[in-house]
Each structure stands twice: as C-alpha cells, then as structure tokens.
C-alpha positions in Angstrom: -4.1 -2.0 9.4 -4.9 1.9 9.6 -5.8 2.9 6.1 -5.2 6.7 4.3 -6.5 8.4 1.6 -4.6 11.4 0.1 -4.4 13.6 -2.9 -1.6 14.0 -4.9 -1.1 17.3 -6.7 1.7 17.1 -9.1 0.7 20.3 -10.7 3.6 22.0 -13.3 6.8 22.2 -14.5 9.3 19.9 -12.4 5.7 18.5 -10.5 5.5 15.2 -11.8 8.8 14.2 -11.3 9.2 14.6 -7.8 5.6 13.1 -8.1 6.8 10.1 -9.1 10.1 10.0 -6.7 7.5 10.9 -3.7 4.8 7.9 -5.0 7.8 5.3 -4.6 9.0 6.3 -1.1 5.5 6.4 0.4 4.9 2.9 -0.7 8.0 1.5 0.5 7.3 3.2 4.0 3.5 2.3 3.8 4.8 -1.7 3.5 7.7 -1.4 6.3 5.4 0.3 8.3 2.3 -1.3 7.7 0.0 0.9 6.6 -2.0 1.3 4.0 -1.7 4.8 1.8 -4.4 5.4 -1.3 -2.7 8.2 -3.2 -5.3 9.9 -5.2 -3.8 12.1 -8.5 -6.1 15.1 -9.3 -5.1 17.6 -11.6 -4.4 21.0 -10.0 -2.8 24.5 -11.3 -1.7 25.2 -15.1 -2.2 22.1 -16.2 -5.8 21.7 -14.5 -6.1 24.9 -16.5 -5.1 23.6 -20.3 -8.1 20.6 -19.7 -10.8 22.8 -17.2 -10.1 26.2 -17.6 -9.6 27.1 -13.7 -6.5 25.8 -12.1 -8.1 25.1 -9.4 -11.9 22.7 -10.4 -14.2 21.8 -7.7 -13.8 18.0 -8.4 -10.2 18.5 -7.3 -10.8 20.7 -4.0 -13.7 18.6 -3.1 -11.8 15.5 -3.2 -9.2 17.5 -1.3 -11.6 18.0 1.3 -12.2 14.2 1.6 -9.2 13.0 2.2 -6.9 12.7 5.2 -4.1 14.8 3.7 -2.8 16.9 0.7 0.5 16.4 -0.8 0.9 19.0 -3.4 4.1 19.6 -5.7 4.3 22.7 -7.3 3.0 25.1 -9.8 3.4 28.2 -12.3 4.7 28.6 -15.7 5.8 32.0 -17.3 3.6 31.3 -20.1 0.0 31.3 -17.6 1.7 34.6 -17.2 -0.8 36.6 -19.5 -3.4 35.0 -18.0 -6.2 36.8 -16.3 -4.8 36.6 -12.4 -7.9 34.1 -11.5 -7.1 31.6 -13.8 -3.4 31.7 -13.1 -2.1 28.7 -11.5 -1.2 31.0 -8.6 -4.1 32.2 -8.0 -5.3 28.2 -7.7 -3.0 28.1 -4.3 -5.0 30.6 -3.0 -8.1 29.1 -3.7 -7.0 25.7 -2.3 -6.0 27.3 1.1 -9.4 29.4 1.3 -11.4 25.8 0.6 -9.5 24.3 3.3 -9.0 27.1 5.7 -5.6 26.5 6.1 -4.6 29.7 8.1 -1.1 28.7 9.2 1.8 27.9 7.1 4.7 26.0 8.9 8.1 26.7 7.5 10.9 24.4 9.3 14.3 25.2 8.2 17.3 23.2 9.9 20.7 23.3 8.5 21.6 19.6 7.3 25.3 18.9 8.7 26.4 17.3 5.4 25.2 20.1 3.6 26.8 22.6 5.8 29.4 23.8 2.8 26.4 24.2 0.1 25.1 27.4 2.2 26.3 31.0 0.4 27.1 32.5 4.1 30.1 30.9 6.2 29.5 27.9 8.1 29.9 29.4 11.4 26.9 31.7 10.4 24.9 28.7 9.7 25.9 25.6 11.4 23.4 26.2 14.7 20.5 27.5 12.2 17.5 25.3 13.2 14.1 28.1 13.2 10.4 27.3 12.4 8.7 30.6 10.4 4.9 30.5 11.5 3.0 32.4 8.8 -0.4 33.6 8.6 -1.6 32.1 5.7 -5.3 32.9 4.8 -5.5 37.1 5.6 -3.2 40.1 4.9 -2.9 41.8 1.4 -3.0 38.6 -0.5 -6.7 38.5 0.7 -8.0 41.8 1.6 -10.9 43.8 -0.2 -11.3 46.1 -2.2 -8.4 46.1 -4.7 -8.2 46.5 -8.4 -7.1 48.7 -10.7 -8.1 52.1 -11.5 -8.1 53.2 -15.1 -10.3 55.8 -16.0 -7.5 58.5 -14.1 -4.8 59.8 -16.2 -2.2 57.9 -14.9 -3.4 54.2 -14.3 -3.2 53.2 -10.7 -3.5 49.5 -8.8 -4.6 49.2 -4.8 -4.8 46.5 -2.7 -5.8 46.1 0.8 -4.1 44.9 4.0 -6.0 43.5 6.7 -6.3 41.4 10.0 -9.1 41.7 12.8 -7.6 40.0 16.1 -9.2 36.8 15.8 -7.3 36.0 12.9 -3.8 36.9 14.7 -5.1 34.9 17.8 -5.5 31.8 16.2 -1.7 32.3 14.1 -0.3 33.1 17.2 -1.8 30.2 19.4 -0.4 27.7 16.9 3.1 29.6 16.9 3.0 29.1 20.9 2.4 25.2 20.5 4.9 24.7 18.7 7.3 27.1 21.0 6.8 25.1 23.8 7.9 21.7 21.8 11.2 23.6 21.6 12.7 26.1 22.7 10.4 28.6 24.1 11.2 32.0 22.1 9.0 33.9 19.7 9.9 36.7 17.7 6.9 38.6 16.1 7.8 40.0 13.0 5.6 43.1 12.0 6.0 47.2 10.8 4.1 48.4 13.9 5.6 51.8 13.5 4.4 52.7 10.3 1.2 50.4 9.6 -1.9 50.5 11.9 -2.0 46.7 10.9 0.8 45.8 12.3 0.3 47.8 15.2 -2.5 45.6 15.9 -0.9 42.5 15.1 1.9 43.4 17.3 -0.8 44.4 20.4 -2.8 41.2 20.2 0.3 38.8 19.8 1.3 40.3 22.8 -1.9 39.7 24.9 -1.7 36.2 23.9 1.5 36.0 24.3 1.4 37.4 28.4 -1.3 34.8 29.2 1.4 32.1 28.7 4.9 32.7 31.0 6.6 30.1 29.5 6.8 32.1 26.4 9.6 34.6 25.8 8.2 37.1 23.2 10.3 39.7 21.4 9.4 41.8 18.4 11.3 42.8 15.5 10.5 45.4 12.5 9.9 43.0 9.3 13.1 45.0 7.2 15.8 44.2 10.6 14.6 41.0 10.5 15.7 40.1 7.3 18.8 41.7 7.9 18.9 39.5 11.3 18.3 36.4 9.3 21.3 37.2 6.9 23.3 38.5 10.0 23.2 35.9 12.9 20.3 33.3 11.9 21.0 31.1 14.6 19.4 33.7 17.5 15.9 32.9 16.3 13.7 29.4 17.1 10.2 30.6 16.2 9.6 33.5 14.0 5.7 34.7 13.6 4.6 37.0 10.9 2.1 37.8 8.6 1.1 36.5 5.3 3.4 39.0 3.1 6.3 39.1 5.6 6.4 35.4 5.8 5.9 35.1 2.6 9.3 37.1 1.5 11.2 35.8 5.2 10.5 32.0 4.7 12.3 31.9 1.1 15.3 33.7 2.7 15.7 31.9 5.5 15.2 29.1 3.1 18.3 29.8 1.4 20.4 29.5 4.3 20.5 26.2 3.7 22.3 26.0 0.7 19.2 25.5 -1.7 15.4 25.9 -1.6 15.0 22.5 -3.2 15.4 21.0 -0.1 13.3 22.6 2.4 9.3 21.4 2.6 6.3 22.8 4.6 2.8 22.5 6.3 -0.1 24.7 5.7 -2.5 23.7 8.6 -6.7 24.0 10.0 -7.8 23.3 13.3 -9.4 20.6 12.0 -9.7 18.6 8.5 -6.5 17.9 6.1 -3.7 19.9 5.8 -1.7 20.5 2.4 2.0 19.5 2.8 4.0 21.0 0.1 8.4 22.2 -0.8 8.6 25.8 -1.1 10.4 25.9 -4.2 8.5 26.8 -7.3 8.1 24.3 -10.9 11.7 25.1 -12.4 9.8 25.0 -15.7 13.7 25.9 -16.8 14.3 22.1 -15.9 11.1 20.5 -16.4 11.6 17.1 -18.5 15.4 17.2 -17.5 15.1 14.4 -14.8 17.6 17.1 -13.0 15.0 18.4 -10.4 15.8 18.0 -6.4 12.8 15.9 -5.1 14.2 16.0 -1.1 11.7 19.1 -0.2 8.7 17.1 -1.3 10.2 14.3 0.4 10.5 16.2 3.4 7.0 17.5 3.0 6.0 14.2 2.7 7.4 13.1 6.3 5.9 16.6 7.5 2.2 14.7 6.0 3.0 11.6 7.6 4.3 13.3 11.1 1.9 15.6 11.5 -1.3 14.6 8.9 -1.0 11.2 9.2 0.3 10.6 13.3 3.0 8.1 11.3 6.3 9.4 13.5 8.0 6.3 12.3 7.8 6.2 9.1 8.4 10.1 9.2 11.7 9.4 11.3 12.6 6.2 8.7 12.2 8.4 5.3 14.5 11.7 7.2 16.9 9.1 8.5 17.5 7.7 5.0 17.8 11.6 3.5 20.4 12.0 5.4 22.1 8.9 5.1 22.0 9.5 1.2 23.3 12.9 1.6 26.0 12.0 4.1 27.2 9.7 1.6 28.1 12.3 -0.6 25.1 11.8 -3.1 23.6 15.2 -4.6 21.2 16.9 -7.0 22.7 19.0 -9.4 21.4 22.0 -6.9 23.6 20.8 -4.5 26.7 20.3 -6.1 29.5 20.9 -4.5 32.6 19.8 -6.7 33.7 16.8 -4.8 30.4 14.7 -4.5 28.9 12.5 -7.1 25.6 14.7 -8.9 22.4 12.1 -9.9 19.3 12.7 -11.5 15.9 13.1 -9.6 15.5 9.4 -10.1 18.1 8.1 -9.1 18.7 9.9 -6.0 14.8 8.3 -5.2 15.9 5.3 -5.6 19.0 5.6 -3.2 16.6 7.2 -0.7 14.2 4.3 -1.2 16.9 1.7 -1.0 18.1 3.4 2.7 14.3 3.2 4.3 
C-alpha cells in the first residue's frame, strides 16, 4: 500500500472548516483507493501568529519540506491588519513559497455546466470558458529589492521594485508550455512590454522559448486588454502566462467567471520537492464560525494534490466526479445560490460529497 505524508494548513477565518470537510473526503478516498494518507495539522498564518509570533514558524515550514505535499486553507484577518507587514499572515504565504521554491502557480478555471446560471456574464459568454492562468510565483514586485518607505522627505513616499532576469521567465514559461501541449496548444503572454523594460524582457525571452517549440502557438497581449479580453470573450484563451502581479489581479477575475471564487482551487509548484495546493479565495473572516463557508475549492485543490502531488488520478477523478454529481443535483453553498436549488451548510454539503465518492 503506497503511504503519504502531508500537512494540513487550516490557517484563519473560514480555514478550519473546510479543514475539516477536506480531512473527511481524503480518508474516504484514501480507503476506496487504497492508500494510505497521514495528514499532519501545523499551525500557519494569524493564528500561528497569536501562539509564535511569526505566521509562518520554522517547525511548520520545515515539516512542510518533509512531506509529500501541502494542503493549505487560507489566511488573513482585518485585525492582523496593523500588524508590522512581516508578521502579517500574508506576508507568511510569501515566506512559505520562498522555503519551498514554488515558482509557478497553476490557476485552472473551467466553467461547471450545472453552475452555468451562477456566473454574473451571460451564459453564452461563459459556457466554452475552460483556461489555465500560469503565474510566476516567487519574483516580480512582490519580491524585488530595495523597497521601503521614505520618510525623512516632506511628503512621505513608498518604492518597491520590479524584477525578473531571464532564467526566472524560462523556467515559468517551460512549465506553461507543458502544460500547453496536454491541451490545446495556445499561449498567450500577458505583459506591459510597451511601457516597462520588465516586461519587455519578459515578453523577449518568452518568445525565444517559445520559437524553439513549433507546436506552440504564442500570442501576446498588453496586461490592461487582457482583462478586458477575459470580461469580453473568455472562451478564446487556453493558457494564459503572466507575471506575479498580473497573475495575481488576472487569476481572481477570471475566477469569477465562474460564478464564485469559492469554487475554484490551485497549484503552486517546484521542479522538485512538495507542492502547496490551496482555493484562491481568502478566510471570509465575515463568515468564520457560520458553518456557511463553500469548501468545493479546497476540495478541488485537494484532487489538484492528489493528481498532480500525489500521482492518485483515480481518486482525483472519484472526488471531481462526486462534485459534480452533488452539484448537478441541485445542492449549493449559500455562495451559489441561485433561487431554485436547496442551500446547505459547509458540513453538509461534505457529507453529500463524501456520500457520492
């Protein structure tokens, strides 16, 4: 019986109880599937904060760094807010992808058919949406030096840095070509080549990768079109690749496509050691405690962990089968309602999930 170890980062606000939903579906699958899964709980974000002062503590990263995968909730709470930016929870994501190197961030978002009404733009705009958004995960502006804050001017003034040498937008780019070709073969690079020199690198070495493969069709796109192009007519892109900011602001629109951002999950990825599966919604610390919260993104990461972390296609295929089954039954999260289905709690959409695998 194959035998894996991950951690399980609940973190804050509506964390724990998807947590809890996730714990119960990956046991059922490990059993049906025989495997064995050894989820390991570590603290991680504000509440690693409240008892160790860093949301982030070694003990948790290095037991991150042990184990064959990362399944992480979410984090944040308005009231870290007034922290110092190190110790906000936050700034603990950033640290956790630095430890683990985890340079691309994989972004899947594919229009469920029973969901197709829940979306805010018409179904015809929608109904053909299925795009991957490959973003750099580790460089850009979110890690570039110097910045700070300058206060000894008359007026106070803030700076921060962008920037990317080519080895870092040849490694993004080689993983947004792998995953091209296991679909449909089209790239758009997403960049501001004609007013940042960055970019204007960025947009010169994806395309020297790019010519060295000719099954690849490249095209490029200004980052401010293609947010309008995602709004517009979704369905003409299958692999979007972009930098850390840009995918940063793209992958939570184009997450909204489908209706809600509670149900869309996502891979941040090495070349080699665990990667940290996580939704891309935030902790709802609005609904924390409510039992109301959406736990299908975590679920979804959690088939992302055992597709692609874990080599489990099976089990991955049994727990997105059973989604969908729940879904097309007409069961919903209050995210999701839509007036004529019947709304449960977090819990009890688990267990109908669990009951389908």
């Amino acid at each position: 019986m194959k035998k894996y170890k991950i951690v399980l980062l609940s973190g804050d606000g509506i964390g724990p109880e998807i947590s809890e939903v996730s714990k119960k579906v990956l046991k059922k699958l490990s059993k049906n599937h025989n495997f064995d899964i050894e989820i390991i709980e570590k603290l991680f974000g504000g509440i690693a904060y409240e008892k160790y002062g860093t949301p982030a503590p070694d003990e948790t990263l290095d037991q991150c760094k042990k184990s064959d995968a990362v399944l992480l909730a979410c984090v944040g709470d308005i009231k870290y807010d007034s922290l110092a930016r190190e110790l906000r929870p936050e700034s603990g994501l950033l640290k956790l992808r630095s430890a683990l190197n985890l340079f691309a961030n994989i972004r899947p978002v594919k229009i469920r058919k029973s969901l197709l009404d829940s979306s805010t733009l018409k179904k015809e705009i929608v109904e053909h949406v299925d795009l991957i958004v490959v973003r750099e995960l580790i460089g850009g502006i979110y890690f570039g030096k110097p910045r700070g804050h300058i206060t000894n001017t008359q007026i106070p003034k803030a700076f921060n840095t962008m920037i990317y040498d080519s080895a870092e937008i040849e490694r993004i780019t080689e993983i947004a070509i792998k995953i091209a070709k296991q679909r449909n073969k089209k790239i758009c690079s997403v960049d501001k080549s004609n007013v940042l020199e960055v970019s204007q690198l960025w947009r010169d070495t994806v395309l020297n990768i790019a010519l060295k493969d000719k099954d690849i069709s490249l095209s490029n796109m200004y980052v401010d079109n293609a947010a309008m192009q995602l709004v517009k007519d979704p369905g003409q892109f299958d692999v979007i690749l972009t930098s850390n900011l840009f995918g940063d602001i793209l992958s939570d629109l184009a997450a909204m496509l489908t209706g809600s951002i509670g149900m869309l999950p996502s891979a941040s990825l090495n070349n080699n050691g665990p990667g940290v599966f996580e939704p891309v919604h935030g902790s709802a610390p609005d609904i924390a405690g409510k039992n109301m919260a959406n736990p299908i993104a975590m679920l979804l990461s959690a088939s992302m962990m055992l597709k692609i972390g874990l080599n489990e296609e099976k089990a991955a295929e049994n727990l997105e089968t059973a989604v969908d089954k729940v879904l097309s039954n007409g069961f919903r999260t209050a995210d999701l309602a839509d007036g004529s289905s019947k709304v449960l709690s977090c819990s009890e959409i688990g267990d109908k999930i669990i009951n389908e695998i």
